[in-house]
N, C-alpha and C positions, 0 to 999 in steps of 0.2 A: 604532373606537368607533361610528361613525353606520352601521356596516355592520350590527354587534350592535344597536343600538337599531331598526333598520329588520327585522332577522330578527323581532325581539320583537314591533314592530307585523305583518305580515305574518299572524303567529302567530297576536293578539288577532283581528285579520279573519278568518280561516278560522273560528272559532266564533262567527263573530256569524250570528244570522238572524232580526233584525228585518225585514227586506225581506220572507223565503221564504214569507209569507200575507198579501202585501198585497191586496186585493181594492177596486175603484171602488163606489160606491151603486149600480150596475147591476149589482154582481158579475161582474165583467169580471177576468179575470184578472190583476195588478198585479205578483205577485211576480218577485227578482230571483232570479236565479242567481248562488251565490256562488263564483268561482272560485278563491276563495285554500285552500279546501277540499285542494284538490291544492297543495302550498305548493310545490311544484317549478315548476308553471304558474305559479304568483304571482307567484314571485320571478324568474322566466327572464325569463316576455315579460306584460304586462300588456294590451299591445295592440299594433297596424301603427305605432302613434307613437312606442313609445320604450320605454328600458331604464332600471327606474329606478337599478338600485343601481352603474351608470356614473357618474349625472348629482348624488349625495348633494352636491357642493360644489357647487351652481349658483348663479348670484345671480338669477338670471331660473326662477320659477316661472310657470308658466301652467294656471290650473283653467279645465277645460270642465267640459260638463254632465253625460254620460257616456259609459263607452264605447260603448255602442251591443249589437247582438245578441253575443249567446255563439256564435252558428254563427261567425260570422267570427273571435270570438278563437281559437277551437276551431280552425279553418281553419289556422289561420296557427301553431298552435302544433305543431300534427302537421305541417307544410311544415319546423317547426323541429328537431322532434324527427328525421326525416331524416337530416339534417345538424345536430346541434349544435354547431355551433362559433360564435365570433364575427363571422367571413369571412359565413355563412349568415345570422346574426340581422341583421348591416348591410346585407346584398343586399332581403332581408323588410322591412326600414324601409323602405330606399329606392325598394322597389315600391311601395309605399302611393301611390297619386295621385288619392284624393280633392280634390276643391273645395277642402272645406273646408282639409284640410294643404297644397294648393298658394298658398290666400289670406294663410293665417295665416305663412307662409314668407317671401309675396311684402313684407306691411306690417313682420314682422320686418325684414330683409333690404334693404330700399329706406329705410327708417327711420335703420337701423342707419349703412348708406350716408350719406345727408343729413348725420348730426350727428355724420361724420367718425370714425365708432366702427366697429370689429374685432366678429365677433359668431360666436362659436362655435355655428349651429343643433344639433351632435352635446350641446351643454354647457346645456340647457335643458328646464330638469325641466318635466315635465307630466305633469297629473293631474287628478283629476275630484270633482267635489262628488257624485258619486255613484258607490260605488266599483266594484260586483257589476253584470254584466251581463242586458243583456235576454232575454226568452223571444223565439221566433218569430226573423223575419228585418226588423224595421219599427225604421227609427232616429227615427220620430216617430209619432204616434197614442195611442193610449187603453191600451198595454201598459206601461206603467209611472206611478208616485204620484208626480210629481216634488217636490213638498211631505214629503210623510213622508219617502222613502228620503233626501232630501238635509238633514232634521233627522237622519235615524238615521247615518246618516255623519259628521258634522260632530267629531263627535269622532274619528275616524282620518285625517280631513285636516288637523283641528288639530296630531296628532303629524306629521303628515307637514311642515308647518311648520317647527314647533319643530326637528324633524331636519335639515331641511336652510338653514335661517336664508336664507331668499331676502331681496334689499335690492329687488324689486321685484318683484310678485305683479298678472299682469294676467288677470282675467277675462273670458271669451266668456260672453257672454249675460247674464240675471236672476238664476239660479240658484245660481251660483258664485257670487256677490256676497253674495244671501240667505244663504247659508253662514256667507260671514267677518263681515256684520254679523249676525247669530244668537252665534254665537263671543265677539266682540269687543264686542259692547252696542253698535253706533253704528246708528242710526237711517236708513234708506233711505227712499224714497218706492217706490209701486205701478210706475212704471213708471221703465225701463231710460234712456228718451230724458230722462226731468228729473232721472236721477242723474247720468250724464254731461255735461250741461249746467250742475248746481249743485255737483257735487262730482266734477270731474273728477279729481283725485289726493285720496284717502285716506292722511293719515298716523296709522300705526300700529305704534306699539312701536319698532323697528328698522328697519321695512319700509315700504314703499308700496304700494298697492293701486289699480291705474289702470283702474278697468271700461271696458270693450267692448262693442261690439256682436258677434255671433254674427259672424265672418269671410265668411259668405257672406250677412246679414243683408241684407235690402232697404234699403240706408242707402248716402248717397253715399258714394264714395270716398276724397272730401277732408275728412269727416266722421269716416269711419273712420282715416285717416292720421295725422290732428292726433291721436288720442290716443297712439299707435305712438309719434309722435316725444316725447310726453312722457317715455318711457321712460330717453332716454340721459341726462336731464336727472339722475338718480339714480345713473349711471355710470358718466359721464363724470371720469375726476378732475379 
């Protein structure tokens, strides 16, 4: 059932191209590149992070901001194509050794540890408040609208949601948060440090919503940790 309802969405993504003209007031090129176009790419490998339609029963959802340039999913998907088997696509996860996927592993994982909790990293959906990747090879600068494209997505993470019923949804960064409260009508402030500070767990629906800071964010350590350990508090039995 959540495999069909995720072909569906999948599906609805490959025709969207609200992104494909986005341009800055300097006319700077903004638009995204949409890869669900190839619904074979979409549904295989999404990104170095993960396979979604392994991960459909997760209870731990994690939205970042995006994936980042189209050369590297491009990369990684012809390294896939090779070899397509499962043996391949877990060798290509496990290469990935990014900062960022080394940090966000490390506060999972030491967290997890602390409050005595089991934590499957293979069993933990992740995904992005913006869905279509970047032009160029730059995973920060002036090539993408992080405002529009993450309004014009908001509705396909919402399905994505709804599909896989997560009991706890932790956001990296401002962005993924502007999302779920855009979505849900609940009220944020401008900055990331007085949301965490005043509203560190979001209860929502069935779910919780625990914002973050970016894993490799200029933020103490024990700053970043205290929110990681809020996590098992929701599932733990």
């Amino acid at each position: 059932m959540k495999e069909k309802e995720f072909d569906d969405l999948i599906e609805a993504m490959s025709k969207c191209r609200s992104c494909m003209s986005l341009r800055k007031k300097s006319g700077r090129d903004c638009s995204l590149i949409n890869i669900y176009c190839d619904v074979d790419f979409g549904k295989s490998i999404p990104s170095v992070w993960t396979d979604w339609y392994r991960r459909l029963d997760s209870s731990i959802m994690v939205i970042g901001q995006d994936w980042g340039p189209y050369a590297d999913m491009e990369k990684l998907h012809n390294s896939y194509l090779t070899n397509p088997t499962l043996e391949n696509w877990d060798y290509l996860i496990n290469s990935e050794k990014s900062l960022t996927k080394k940090m966000l592993m490390k506060y999972l994982l030491e967290s997890a540890k602390i409050s005595h909790t089991s934590i499957d990293i293979d069993n933990i959906f992740i995904t992005n408040a913006i869905m279509c990747a970047r032009k160029g090879n730059l995973y920060r600068g002036e090539n993408i609208d992080l405002l529009k494209s993450t309004i014009y997505c908001s509705d396909y993470l919402k399905r994505q949601i709804d599909i896989i019923k997560p009991r706890v949804i932790i956001t990296l960064g401002y962005y993924p948060l502007f999302s779920l409260a855009t979505m849900y009508g609940f009220h944020i402030s401008h900055r990331l440090s007085d949301i965490i500070r005043d509203m560190p767990v979001i209860k929502q629906d069935d779910f919780v919503i625990i914002p973050c800071y970016h894993p490799t964010a200029q933020v103490k350590k024990d700053v970043q940790f205290e929110q990681y350990m809020r996590i098992w508090d929701f599932l733990v039995p």
